[in-house]
N, CA, C and O atoms as a Tinker XYZ file with bonds, in Angstrom:
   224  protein
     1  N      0.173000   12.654000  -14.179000    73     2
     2  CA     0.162000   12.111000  -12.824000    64     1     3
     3  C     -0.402000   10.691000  -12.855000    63     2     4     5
     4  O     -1.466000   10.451000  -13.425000    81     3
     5  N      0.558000    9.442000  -12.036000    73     3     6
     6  CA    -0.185000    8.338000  -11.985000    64     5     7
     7  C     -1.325000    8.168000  -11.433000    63     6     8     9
     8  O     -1.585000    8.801000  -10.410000    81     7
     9  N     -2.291000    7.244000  -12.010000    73     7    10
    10  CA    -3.459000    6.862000  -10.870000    64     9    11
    11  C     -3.099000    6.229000   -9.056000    63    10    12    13
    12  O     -1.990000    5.844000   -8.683000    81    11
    13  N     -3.797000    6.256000   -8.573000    73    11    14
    14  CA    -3.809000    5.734000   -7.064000    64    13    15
    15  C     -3.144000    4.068000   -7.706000    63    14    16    17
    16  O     -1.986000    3.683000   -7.867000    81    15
    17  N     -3.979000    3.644000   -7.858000    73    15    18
    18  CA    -3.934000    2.371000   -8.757000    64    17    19
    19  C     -2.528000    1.731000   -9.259000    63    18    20    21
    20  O     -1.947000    0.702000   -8.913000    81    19
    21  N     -2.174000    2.835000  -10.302000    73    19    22
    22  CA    -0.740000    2.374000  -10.573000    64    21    23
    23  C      0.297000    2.836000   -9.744000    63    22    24    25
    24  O      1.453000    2.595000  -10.094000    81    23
    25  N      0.164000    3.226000   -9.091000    73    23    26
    26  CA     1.024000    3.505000   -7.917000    64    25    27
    27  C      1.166000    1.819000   -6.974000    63    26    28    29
    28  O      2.167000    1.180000   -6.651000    81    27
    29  N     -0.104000    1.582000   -6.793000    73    27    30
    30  CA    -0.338000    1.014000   -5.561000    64    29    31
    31  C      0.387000   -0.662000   -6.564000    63    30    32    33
    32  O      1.138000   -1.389000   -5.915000    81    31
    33  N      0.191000   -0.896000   -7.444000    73    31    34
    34  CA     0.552000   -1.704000   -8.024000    64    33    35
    35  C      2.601000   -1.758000   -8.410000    63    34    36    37
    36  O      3.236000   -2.800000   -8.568000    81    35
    37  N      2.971000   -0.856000   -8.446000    73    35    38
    38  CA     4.907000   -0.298000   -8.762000    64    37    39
    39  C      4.981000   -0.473000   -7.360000    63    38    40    41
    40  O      6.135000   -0.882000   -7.224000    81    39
    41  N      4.379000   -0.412000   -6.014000    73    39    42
    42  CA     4.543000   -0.648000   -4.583000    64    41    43
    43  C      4.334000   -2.328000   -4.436000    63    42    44    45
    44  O      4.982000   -2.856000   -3.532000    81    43
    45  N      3.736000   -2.928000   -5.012000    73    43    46
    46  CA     3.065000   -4.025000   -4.847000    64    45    47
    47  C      4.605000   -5.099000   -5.522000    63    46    48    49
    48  O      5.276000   -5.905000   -4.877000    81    47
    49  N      4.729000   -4.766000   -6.740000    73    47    50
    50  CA     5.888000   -5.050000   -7.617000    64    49    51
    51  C      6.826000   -5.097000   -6.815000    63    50    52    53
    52  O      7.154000   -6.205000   -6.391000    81    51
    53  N      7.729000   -3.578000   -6.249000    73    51    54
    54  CA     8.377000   -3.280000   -5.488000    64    53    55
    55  C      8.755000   -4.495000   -4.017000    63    54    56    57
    56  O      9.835000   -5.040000   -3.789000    81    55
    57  N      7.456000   -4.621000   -3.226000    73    55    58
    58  CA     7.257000   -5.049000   -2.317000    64    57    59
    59  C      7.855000   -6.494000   -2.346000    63    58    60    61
    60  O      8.503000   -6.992000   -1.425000    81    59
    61  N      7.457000   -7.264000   -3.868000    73    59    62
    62  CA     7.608000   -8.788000   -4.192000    64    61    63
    63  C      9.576000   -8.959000   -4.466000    63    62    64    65
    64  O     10.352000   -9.807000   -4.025000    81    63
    65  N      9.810000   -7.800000   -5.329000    73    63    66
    66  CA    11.517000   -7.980000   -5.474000    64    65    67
    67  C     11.967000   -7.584000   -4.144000    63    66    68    69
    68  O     13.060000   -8.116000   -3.947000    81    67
    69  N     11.606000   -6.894000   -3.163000    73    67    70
    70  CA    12.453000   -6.886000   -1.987000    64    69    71
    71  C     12.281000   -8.143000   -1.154000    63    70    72    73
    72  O     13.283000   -8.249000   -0.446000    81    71
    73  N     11.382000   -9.197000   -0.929000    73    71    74
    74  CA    10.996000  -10.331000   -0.883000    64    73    75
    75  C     11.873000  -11.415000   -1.340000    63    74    76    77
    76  O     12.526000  -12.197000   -0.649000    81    75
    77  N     11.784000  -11.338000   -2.592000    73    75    78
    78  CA    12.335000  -12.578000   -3.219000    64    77    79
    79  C     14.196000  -12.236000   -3.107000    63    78    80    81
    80  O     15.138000  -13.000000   -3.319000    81    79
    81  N     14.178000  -10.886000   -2.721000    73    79    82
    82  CA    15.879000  -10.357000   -2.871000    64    81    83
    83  C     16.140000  -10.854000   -1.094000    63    82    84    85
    84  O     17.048000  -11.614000   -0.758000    81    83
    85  N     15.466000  -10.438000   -0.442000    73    83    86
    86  CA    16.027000  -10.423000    0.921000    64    85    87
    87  C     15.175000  -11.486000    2.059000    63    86    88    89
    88  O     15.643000  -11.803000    3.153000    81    87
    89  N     13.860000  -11.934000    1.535000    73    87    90
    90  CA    13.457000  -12.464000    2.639000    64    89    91
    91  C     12.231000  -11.756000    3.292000    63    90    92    93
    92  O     12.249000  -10.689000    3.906000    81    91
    93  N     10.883000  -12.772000    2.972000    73    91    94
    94  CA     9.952000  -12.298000    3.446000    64    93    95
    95  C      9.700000  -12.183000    5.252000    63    94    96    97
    96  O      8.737000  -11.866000    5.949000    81    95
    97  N     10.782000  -12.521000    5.468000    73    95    98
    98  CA    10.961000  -12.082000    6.864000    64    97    99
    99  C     11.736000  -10.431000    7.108000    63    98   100   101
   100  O     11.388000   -9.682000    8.021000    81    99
   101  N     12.571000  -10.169000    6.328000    73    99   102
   102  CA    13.412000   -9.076000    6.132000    64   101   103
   103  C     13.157000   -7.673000    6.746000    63   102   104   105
   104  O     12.549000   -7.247000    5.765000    81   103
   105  N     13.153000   -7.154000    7.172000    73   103   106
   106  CA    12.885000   -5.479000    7.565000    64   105   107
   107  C     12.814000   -4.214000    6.474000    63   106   108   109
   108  O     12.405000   -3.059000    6.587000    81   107
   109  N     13.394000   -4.952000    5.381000    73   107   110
   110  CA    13.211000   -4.050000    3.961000    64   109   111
   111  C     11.487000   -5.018000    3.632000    63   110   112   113
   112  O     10.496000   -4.371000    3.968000    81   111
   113  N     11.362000   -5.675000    3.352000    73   111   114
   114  CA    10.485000   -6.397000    2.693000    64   113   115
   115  C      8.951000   -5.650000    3.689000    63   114   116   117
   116  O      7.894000   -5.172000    3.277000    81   115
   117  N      9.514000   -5.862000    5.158000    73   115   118
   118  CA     8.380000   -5.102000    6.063000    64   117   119
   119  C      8.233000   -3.413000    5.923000    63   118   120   121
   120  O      7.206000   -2.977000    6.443000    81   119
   121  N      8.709000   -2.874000    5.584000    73   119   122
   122  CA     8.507000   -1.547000    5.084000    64   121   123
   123  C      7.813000   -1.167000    4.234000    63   122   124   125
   124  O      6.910000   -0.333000    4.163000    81   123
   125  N      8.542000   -2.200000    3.200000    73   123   126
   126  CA     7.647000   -1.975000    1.738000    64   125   127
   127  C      6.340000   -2.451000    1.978000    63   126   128   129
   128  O      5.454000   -1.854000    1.366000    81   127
   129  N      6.002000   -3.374000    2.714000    73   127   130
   130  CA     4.631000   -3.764000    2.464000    64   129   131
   131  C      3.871000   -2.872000    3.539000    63   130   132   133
   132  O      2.679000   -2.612000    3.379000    81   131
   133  N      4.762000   -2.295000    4.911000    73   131   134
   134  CA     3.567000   -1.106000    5.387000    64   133   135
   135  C      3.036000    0.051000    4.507000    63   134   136   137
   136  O      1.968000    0.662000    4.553000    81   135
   137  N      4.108000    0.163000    3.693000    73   135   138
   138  CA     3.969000    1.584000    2.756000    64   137   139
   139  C      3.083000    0.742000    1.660000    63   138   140   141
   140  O      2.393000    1.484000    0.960000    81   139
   141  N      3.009000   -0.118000    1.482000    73   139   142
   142  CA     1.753000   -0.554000    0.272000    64   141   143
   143  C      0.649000   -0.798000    1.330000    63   142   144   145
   144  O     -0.260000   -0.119000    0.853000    81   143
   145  N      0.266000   -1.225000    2.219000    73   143   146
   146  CA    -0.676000   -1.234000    3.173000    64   145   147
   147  C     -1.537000    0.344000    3.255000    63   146   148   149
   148  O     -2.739000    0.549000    3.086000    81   147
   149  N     -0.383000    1.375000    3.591000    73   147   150
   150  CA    -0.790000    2.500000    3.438000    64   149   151
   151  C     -1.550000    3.093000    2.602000    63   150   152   153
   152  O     -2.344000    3.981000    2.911000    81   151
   153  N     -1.345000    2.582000    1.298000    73   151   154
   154  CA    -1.670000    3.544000   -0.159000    64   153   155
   155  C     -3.036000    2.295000   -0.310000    63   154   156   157
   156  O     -4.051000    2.568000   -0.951000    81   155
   157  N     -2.837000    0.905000    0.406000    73   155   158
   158  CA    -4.626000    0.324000   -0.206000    64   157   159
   159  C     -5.296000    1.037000    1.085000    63   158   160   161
   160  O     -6.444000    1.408000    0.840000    81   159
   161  N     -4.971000    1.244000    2.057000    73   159   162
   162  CA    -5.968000    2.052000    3.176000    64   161   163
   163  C     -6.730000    3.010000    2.466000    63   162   164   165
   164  O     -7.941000    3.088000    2.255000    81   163
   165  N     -5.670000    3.800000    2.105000    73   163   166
   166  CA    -6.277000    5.263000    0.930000    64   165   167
   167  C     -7.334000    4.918000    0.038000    63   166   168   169
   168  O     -8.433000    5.470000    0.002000    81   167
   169  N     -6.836000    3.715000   -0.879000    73   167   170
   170  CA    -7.593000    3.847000   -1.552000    64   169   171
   171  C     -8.983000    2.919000   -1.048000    63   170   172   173
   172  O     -9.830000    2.888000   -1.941000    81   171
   173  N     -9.244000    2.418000   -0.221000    73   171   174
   174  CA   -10.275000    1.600000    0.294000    64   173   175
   175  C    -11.214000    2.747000    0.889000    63   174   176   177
   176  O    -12.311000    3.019000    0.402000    81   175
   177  N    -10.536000    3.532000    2.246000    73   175   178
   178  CA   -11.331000    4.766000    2.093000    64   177   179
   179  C    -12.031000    5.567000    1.416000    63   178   180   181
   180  O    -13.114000    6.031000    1.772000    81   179
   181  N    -11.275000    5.855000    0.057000    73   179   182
   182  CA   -11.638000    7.010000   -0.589000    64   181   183
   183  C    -13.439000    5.959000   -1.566000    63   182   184   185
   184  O    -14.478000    6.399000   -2.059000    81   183
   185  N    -12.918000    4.639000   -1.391000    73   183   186
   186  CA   -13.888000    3.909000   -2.352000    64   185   187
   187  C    -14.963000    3.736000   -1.236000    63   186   188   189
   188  O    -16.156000    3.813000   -1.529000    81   187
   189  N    -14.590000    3.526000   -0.080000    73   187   190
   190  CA   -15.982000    3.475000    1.229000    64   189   191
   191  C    -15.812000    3.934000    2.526000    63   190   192   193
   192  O    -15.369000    3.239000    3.440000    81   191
   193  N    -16.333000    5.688000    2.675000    73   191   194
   194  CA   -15.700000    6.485000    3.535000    64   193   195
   195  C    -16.385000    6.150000    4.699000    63   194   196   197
   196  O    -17.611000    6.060000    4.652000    81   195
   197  N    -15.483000    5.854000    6.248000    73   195   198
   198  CA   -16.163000    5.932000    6.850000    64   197   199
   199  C    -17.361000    6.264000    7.497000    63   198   200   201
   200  O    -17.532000    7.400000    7.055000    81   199
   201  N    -18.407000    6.019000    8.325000    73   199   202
   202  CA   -19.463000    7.081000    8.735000    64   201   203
   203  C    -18.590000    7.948000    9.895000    63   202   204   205
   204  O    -18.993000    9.051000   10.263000    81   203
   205  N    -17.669000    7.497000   10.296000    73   203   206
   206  CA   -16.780000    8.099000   11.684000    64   205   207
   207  C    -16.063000    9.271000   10.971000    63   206   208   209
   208  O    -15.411000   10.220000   11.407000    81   207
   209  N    -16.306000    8.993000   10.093000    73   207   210
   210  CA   -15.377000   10.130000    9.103000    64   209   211
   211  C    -15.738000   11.318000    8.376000    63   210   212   213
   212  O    -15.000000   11.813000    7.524000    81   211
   213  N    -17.139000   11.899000    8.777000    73   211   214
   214  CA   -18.133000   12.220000    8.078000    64   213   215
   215  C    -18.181000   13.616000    8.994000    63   214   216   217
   216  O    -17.921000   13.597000   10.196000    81   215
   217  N    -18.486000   14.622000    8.394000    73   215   218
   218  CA   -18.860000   15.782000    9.281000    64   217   219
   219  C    -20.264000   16.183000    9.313000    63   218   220   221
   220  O    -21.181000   15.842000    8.566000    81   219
   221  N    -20.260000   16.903000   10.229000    73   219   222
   222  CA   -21.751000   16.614000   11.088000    64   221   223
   223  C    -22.465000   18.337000   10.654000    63   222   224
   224  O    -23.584000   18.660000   11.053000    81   223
């Protein structure tokens, strides 16, 4: 199984060829980078969990 990490990096990659293919204005290019947005959320969380996030 890949790390969070190399994932988030083959998204990151990903993100730059749909860019340079279509246009950092593009609606492909904006996808890819919500879905890499997504996976650094994860991993930013998991590295500094909210206090809102915490059970009581």
């Amino acid at each position: 199984m890949k790390s969070l990490d190399a994932v988030i990096e083959e998204y990151r990659k990903r993100m730059f060829s749909i860019a340079k293919e279509d246009g950092i204005s593009s609606h492909r290019t904006l996808v890819a980078s919500q879905n890499l947005d997504e996976l650094l959320n994860i991993e930013m969380n998991k590295n500094n969990p909210s206090p809102l996030n915490k059970k009581k």
